[in-house]
Backbone as JSON, one array per atom type, in Angstrom:
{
  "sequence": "XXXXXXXXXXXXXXXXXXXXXXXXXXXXXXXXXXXXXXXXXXXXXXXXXXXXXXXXXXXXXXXXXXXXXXXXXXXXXXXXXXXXXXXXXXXX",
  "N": [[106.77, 87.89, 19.65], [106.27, 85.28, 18.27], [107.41, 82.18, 17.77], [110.06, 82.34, 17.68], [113.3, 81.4, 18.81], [115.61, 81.7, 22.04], [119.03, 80.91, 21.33], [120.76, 79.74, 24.56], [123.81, 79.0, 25.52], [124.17, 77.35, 28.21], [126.81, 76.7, 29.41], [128.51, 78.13, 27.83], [127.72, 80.74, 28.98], [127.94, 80.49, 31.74], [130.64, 80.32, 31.67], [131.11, 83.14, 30.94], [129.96, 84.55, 32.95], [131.69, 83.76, 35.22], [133.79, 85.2, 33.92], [133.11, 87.66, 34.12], [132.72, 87.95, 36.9], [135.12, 87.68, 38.25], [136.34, 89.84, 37.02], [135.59, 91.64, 37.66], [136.59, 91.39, 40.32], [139.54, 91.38, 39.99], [139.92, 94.1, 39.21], [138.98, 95.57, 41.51], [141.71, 94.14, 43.06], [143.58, 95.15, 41.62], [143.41, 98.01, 42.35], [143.06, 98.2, 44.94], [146.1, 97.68, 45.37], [146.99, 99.43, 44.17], [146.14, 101.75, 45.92], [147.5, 100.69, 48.31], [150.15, 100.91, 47.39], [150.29, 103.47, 46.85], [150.88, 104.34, 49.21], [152.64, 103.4, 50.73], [155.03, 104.82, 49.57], [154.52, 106.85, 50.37], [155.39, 107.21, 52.86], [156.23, 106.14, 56.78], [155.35, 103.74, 57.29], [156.24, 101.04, 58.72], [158.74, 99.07, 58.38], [158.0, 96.14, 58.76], [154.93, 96.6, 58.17], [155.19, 97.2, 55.35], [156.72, 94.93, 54.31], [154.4, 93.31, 55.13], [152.59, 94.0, 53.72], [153.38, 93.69, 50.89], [154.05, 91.21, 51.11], [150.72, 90.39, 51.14], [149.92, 91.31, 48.64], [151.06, 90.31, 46.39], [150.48, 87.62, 47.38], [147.65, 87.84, 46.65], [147.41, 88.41, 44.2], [148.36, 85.97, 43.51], [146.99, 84.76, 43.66], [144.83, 85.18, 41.66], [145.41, 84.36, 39.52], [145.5, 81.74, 40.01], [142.57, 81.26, 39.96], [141.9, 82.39, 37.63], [142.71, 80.47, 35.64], [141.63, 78.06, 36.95], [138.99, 78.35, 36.01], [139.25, 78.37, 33.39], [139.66, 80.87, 32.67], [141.56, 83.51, 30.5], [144.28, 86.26, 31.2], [143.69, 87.67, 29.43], [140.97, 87.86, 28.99], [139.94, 89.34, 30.93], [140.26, 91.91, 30.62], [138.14, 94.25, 29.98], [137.0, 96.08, 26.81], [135.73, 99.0, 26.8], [134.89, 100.28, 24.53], [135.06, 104.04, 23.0], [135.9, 104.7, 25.56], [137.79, 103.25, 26.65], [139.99, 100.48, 27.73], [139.1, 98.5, 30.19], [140.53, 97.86, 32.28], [143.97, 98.82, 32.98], [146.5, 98.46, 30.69], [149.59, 96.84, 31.4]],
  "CA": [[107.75, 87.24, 18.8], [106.27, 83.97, 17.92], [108.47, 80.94, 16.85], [111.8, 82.91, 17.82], [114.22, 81.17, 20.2], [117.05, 82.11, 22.24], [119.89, 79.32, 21.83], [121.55, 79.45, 25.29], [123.91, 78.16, 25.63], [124.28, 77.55, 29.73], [128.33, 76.26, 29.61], [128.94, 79.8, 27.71], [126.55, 81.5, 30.08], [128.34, 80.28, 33.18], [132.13, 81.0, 31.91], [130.77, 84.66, 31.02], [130.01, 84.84, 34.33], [132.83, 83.8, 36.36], [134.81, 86.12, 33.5], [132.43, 88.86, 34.52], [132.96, 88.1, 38.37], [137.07, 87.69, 38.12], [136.66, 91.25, 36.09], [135.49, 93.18, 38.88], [137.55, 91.08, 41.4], [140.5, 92.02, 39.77], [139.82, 95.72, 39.39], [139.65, 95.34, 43.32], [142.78, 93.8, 43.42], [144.33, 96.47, 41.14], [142.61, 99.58, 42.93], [143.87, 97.72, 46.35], [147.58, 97.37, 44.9], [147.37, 101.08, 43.8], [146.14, 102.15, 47.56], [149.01, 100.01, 49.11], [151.7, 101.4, 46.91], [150.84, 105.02, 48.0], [150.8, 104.32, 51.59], [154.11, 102.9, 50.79], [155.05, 105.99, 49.25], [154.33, 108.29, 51.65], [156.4, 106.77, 54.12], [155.4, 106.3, 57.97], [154.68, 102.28, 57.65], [157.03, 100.35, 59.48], [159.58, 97.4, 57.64], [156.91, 95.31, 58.73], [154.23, 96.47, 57.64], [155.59, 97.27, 54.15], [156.67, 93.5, 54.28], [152.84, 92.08, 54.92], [151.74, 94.65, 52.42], [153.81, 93.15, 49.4], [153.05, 89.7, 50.65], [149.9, 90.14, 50.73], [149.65, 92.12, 47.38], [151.9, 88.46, 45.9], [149.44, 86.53, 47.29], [146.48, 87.78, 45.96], [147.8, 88.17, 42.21], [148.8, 84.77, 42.66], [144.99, 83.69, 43.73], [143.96, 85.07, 41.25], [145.88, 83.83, 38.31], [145.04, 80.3, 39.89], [141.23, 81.56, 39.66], [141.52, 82.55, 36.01], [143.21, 79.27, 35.7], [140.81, 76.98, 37.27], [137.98, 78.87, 35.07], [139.69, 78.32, 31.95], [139.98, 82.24, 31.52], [142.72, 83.9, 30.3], [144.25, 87.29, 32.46], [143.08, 89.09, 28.75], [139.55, 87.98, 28.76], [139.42, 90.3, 32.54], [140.11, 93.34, 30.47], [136.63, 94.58, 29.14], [136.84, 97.11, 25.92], [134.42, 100.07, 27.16], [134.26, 101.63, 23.39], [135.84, 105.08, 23.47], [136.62, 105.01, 27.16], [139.52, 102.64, 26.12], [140.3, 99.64, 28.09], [138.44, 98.71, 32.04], [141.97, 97.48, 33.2], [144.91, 99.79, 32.62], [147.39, 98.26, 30.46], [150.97, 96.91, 32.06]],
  "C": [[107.49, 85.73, 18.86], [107.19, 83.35, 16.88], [110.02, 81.47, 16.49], [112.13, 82.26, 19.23], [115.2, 81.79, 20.67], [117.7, 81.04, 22.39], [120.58, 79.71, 23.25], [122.17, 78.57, 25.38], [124.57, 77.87, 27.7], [125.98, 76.75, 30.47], [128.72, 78.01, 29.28], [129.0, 80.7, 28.94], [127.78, 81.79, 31.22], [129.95, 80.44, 32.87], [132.37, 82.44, 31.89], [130.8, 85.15, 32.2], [131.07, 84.76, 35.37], [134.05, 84.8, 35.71], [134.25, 87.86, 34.28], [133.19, 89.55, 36.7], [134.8, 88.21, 38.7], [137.49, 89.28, 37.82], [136.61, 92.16, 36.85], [136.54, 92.11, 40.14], [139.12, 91.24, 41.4], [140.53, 93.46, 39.8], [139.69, 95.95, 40.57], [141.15, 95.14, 43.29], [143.55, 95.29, 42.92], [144.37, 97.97, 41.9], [143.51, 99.41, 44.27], [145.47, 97.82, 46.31], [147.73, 99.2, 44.83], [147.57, 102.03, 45.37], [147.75, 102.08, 48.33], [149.99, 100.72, 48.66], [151.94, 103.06, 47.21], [151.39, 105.4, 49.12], [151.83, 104.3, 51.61], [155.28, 103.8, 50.54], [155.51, 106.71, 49.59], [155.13, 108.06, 52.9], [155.25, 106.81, 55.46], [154.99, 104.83, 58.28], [156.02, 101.89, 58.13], [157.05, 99.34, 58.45], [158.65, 96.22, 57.2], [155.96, 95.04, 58.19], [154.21, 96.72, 56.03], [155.98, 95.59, 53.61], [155.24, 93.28, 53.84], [152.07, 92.76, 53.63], [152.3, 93.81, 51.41], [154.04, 91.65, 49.66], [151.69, 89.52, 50.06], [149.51, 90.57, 49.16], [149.93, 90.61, 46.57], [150.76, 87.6, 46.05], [147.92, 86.73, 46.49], [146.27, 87.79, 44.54], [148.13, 86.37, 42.22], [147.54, 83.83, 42.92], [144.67, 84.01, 42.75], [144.13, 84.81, 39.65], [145.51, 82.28, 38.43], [143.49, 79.8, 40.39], [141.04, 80.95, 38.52], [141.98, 80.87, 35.48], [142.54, 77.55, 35.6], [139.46, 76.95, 36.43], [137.92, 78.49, 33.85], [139.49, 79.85, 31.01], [141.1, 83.02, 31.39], [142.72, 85.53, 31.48], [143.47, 88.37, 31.22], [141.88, 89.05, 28.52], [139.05, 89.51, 30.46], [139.26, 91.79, 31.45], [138.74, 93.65, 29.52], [136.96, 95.98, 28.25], [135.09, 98.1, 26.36], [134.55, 101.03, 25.67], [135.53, 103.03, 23.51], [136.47, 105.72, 24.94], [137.82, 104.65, 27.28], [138.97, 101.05, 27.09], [139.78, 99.3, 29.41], [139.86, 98.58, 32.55], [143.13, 98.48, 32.4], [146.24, 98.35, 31.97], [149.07, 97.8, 31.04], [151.81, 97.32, 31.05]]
}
C-alpha cells in the first residue's frame, strides 16, 4: 500500500486507552461489588466486616469516578456495545 497513511492521532490514541483501561477496571469493581453483596447475603460476616465491606465498595466507586474524571471520560464511555451480546456493563 504505497502512498497510504494512517492519521494518528496520539491525544485520541492515549484517551482510548485509559477509556479501554478504566473499562476493564470497572468491570472489576462491578464483579467485586457483586461478590461482596453475596457474602453479605448469606449471612455469617460480622457488623464489622459488613461495615469495611461497604466502605470499601464507597471508596472504590468513588476512585473511580475521580479516575474517569481526571481522564476526561465520562462513566458512559466505560460501557462498550458488544453487538448482539448487548451492553459489557449491565445497565443500573
Amino acid at each position: 500500500m504505497t502512498g497510504s497513511r494512517v492519521d494518528l492521532d496520539s491525544e485520541k490514541m492515549g484517551r482510548d486507552l485509559v477509556a479501554l483501561v478504566l473499562t476493564v477496571v470497572e468491570l472489576l469493581r462491578q464483579l467485586m461489588e457483586r461478590q461482596a453483596i453475596r457474602r453479605v447475603e448469606q449471612g455469617g460476616l460480622s457488623d464489622g466486616q459488613v461495615e469495611e465491606i461497604g466502605t470499601t465498595l464507597m471508596l472504590l466507586d468513588q476512585r473511580m469516578q475521580e479516575l474517569c474524571e481526571q481522564h476526561g471520560v465520562l462513566p458512559e464511555d466505560l460501557n462498550l456495545d458488544l453487538g448482539p451480546l448487548g451492553s459489557l456493563l449491565p445497565r443500573d
